[in-house]
C-alpha positions, -999 to 999 in steps of 0.1 A, spaced: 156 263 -489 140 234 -510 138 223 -545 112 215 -564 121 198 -595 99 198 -628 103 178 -665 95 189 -695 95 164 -730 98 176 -756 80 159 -783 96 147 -818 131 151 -798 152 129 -774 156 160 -755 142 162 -717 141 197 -708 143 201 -666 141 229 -645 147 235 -606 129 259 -586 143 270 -555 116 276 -526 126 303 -503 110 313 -467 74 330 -473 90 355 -448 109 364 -474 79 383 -495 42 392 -493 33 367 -525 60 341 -540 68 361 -571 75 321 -587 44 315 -586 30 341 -614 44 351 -649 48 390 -634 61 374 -603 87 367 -624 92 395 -642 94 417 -613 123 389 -599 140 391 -633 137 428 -643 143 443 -608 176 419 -609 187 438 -642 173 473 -631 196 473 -599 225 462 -614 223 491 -640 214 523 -617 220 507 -587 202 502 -553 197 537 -542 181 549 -574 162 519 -579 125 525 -573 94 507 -579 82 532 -602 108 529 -621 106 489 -621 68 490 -626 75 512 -660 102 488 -670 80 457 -666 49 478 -680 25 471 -650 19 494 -619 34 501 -585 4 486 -572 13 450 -586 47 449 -573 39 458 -539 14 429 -540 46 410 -540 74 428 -517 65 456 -490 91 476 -499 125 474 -521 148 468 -492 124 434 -488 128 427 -522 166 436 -521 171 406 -494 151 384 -510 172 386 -542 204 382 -519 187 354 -500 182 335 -536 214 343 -546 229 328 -518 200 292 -518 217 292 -553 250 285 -543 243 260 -516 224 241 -546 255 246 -571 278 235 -539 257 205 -529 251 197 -563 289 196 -572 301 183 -545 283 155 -535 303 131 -545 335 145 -529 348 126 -499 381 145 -492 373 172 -467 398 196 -483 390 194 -517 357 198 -508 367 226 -494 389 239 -522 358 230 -551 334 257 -527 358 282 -528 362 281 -565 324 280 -569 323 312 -546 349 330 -563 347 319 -601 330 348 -620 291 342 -625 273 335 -661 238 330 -672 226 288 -655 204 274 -677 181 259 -649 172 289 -637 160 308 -668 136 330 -651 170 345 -634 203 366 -646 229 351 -622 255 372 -636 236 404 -626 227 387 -593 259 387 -582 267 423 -593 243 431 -569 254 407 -541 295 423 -548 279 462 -545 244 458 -521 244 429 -501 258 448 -471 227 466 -474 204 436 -462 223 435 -431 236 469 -418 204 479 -407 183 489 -376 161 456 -377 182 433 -386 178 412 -351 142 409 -359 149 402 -401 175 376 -381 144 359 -361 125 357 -397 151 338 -408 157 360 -437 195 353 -439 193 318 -437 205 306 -466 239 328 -460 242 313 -426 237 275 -438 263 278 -460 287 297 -435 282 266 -413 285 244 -441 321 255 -447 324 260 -411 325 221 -408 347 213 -434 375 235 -414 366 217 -378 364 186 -401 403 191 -414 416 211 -379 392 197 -352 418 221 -326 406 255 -349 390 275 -323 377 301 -348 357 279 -377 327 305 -384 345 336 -380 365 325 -410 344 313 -429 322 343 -428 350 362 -435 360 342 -466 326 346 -475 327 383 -472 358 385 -490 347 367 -519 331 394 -530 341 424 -513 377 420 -527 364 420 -568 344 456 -556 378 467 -545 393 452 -576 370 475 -595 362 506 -571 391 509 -543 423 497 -562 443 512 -532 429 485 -505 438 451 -528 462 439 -553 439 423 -569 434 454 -591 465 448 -608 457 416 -621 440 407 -654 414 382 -632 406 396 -602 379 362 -597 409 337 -605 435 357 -579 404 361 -555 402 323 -555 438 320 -546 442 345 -522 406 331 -497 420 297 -505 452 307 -489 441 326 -465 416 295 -453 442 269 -457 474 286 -439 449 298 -410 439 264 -403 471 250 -411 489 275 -384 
C-alpha cells in the first residue's frame, strides 16, 4: 500500500485543501478505477449499491444503470464483482493501516498503542474528508456483512499468492508485534490478533442480526462495548 499525497490552494483563501490517495496492488483490478472520473464512480457507487441490496443481489447491471454508463465500462475495470468485492475490502483495510500509522505515530508506549488501534478498529465509521471519492461508513457495512466473502473461497491460495489480502495481513502482523512487544513469552501473537480482528466486526453483525450469540445486542453502543470487550479479551490473554 502507498500514498500519494496531492495540494490543492485555494486562491483568495488561507485554506490548503489536501488529499491522499491510497495505491493498491494492480493485482487488485484490470484498470486502477483512481485513475478516471468513472473509475471513481464505479468505486463510489458500487460501495453504496452493496451496502443497500447487498452482495448477492448486487450486479453490474445494476451498478452500470446506477452510474448511467454500460456493463461494458465497468468490466474494463474489475473482471468480475467478487474482484471488485475484494478490492473494496482490500481499501478498506490500506485505510486503516493509514488512520493507525497516522495516529499513532507518535505513541511510544506499546500498550497504548495497542489500546489507540483497537479503538480505531472498533469505533463506528463516518464519512473522512481525505478520501472524498469514498463513503467509509458504507465501506465498513460491507466489510461487517461481506468480507468473509473475499476469503471463503475455492481460490483463495492463489488470490493469497496475488497478494490480494495484504493490507489485512500487514496490519494483523502490525498488532501482532505490539503483543510479542508487551509479552515477548505469548506463544500465540497472530492467532489473536486475527481473531480480534475478526471480532471487531463480526460481533456489531451479531449485535444487529444474531442477538442470541453476543450481549452486545443489549447494549445502546454495540461499537463502544465491542471496544471493551477485544480490548479485554487481548489484554487478559496476554496478561494470563
Amino acid at each position: 500500500m502507498k500514498l500519494v499525497d496531492s495540494f490543492t490552494i485555494t486562491h483568495g483563501s488561507n485554506r490548503i485543501m489536501s488529499s491522499i490517495q491510497i495505491q493498491l496492488s494492480s493485482n487488485l483490478y484490470c484498470k486502477d478505477p483512481q485513475s478516471t472520473d468513472l473509475g471513481k464512480r464505479i468505486v463510489l457507487d458500487s460501495i453504496q449499491l452493496i451496502s443497500e441490496i447487498g452482495f448477492e443481489a448486487f450486479t453490474f447491471k445494476k451498478l452500470s444503470t446506477r452510474i448511467e454508463s454500460t456493463e461494458a465500462s465497468i468490466y474494463r475495470y474489475f473482471g468480475n464483482k467478487h474482484k471488485l468485492l475484494v478490492y473494496l475490502i482490500a481499501w478498506y483495510w490500506a485505510w486503516m493501516e493509514y488512520k493507525i500509522e497516522y495516529e499513532t505515530h507518535h505513541l511510544q508506549d506499546s500498550r497504548e498503542k495497542l489500546d489507540k488501534i483497537i479503538h480505531l478498529i472498533t469505533e463506528r465509521k463516518v464519512p473522512d474528508e481525505t478520501f472524498p471519492d469514498i463513503d467509509e461508513e458504507a465501506l465498513n457495512k460491507i466489510v461487517i456483512a461481506e468480507s468473509d466473502k473475499t476469503y471463503l473461497t475455492k481460490q483463495v491460495d492463489k488470490d493469497n499468492e496475488k497478494g490480494l489480502f495484504k493490507g489485512y495481513k500487514t496490519l494483523c502482523h502490525r498488532i501482532a508485534l505490539l503483543i510479542e512487544t508487551i509479552n515477548p513469552n505469548f506463544t500465540f501473537s497472530h492467532a489473536l490478533a486475527s481473531t480480534a480482528l475478526e471480532a471487531s466486526n463480526q460481533q456489531v453483525f451479531f449485535a444487529e442480526h444474531l442477538r442470541s450469540l453476543t450481549e452486545l445486542s443489549q447494549l445502546e453502543d454495540p461499537y463502544s462495548a465491542n471496544y471493551h470487550f477485544i480490548k479485554n479479551m487481548i489484554f487478559k490473554t496476554i496478561e494470563a
